[in-house]
C-alpha angles and dihedrals in degrees: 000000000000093000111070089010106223086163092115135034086249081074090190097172096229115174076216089186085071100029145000127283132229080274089062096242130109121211082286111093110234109194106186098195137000130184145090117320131193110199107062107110109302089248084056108037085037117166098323105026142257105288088228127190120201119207128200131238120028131212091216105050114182122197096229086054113157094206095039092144091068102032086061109040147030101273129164134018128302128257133201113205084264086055092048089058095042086055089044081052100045094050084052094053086050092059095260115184087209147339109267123207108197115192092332097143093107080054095049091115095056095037085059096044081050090046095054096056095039131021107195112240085224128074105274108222115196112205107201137176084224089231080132146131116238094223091067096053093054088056087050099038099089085059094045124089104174131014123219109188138169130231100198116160130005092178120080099207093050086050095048089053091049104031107011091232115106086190100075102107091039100062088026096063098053089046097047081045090054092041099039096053086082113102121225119257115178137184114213096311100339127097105222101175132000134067144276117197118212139207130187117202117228118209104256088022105097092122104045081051098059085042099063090038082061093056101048096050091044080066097057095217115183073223121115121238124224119194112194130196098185104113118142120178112264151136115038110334101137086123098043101066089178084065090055090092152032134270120277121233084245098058092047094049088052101052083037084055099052095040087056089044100059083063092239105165107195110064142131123209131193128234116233090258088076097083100080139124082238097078096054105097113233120244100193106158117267096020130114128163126063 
């Protein structure tokens, strides 16, 4: 799948053993950061932490991007499939809730070939912009756990200025549909299998927002919804002055308003707090863990 490379609705056609793809990476998987993290939803983070790995490149690629450093460059040390259990291991050993794939679609073909060697002992969550093919995800699905995936743009106009793909909402809505279909399990706290949706609000971007929200209750997914407030500027926005800021308490009581009055029931929601340069995970070369 790596010649020719198909993986992703870019479809650049990257022999990606030569050279890199749209996503940035070439057939050599590049992991920027591992290690426990805190601030994923509670019934994901959970007591010890989402054992989250972080990839590098990103066939998406939104200017706003929190972990831009990474998106953009090769960042971060390489992994054969041996290498990739010995990290599933490893975050085990640290007292992992799960194994968290963050932004791993362009790495599908070498996560298989892992996963058939070695299937974690803990839930694998895969944390996904959603820009997928659907195709890709089926071959995945008997690995995955629990799906996380965002529901950034419905607009294509609004996914063509951050991303420079109109596209988004059309390939992310088969692939959500296909995600969100998986019904929760728990045990105690813990969300051991299922899917939580997220969206993340844009300042000047109420309306593409609610109408995102409409189209996911209008499915009817056994899946959760998390709306998130916590953007911070960041990444490369010189040339987009509205994402210069964060989000105003009334933007975010507006979207909150219309989210509560669709009578959707399984939702998570984020305190003001949340919007914070703590929560963007450091990618200063050589370290690893948070």
């Amino acid at each position: 799948m790596e010649t020719e490379c198909r993986l992703c609705p870019v479809a650049c056609g990257a022999d990606r053993t030569k050279t890199t793809g749209a996503c940035g990476a070439s057939d050599k998987v590049r992991i920027a950061k591992f290690g426990l993290h805190p601030y994923e939803e509670p019934c994901i983070s959970c007591k010890n932490g989402s054992g989250t790995v972080f990839f590098s490149g990103c066939s998406l690629r939104c200017v706003f991007c929190q972990n831009h450093e990474i998106s953009r460059a090769a960042v971060g040390e390489t992994y054969d499939e041996k290498g990739l259990i010995g990290l599933f291991r490893t975050l085990e050993e640290m007292g992992a809730e799960n194994i968290n794939l963050v932004t791993a679609s362009h790495y599908v073909p070498a996560l298989l070939r892992a996963f058939a060697q070695y299937r974690p002992k803990i839930p694998v969550v895969y944390n996904t912009h959603s820009y997928e093919r659907v195709e890709v995800l089926q071959a995945l699905d008997k690995y995955i756990d629990v799906y996380l995936p965002d529901l950034k743009y419905f607009s294509p106009k609004v996914s063509l200025r951050y991303t420079g793909k109109d596209n988004y909402f059309e390939y992310a809505s088969r692939a959500i549909s296909f995600m969100a279909r998986r019904e929760a399990e728990f045990d105690g706290e813990k969300m051991v299998r299922g899917c939580i949706v997220r969206h993340l609000i844009l300042p000047l971007n109420v309306r593409d927002s609610i109408a995102l929200i409409d189209w996911f209750a209008q499915q009817n997914f056994p899946a959760y919804f998390s709306l998130m407030r916590q953007y911070t500027p960041c990444g490369d926005i010189e040339k987009f002055p509205e994402l210069q800021r964060r989000i105003t308490a009334r933007e975010y009581e507006t979207v909150l308003s219309h989210l509560l009055e669709t009578g959707l029931e399984r939702v998570f929601v984020q305190e003001r707090g949340a919007a914070d340069e703590k929560f963007i995970p450091d990618f200063t070369e050589g370290k690893k863990l948070f």
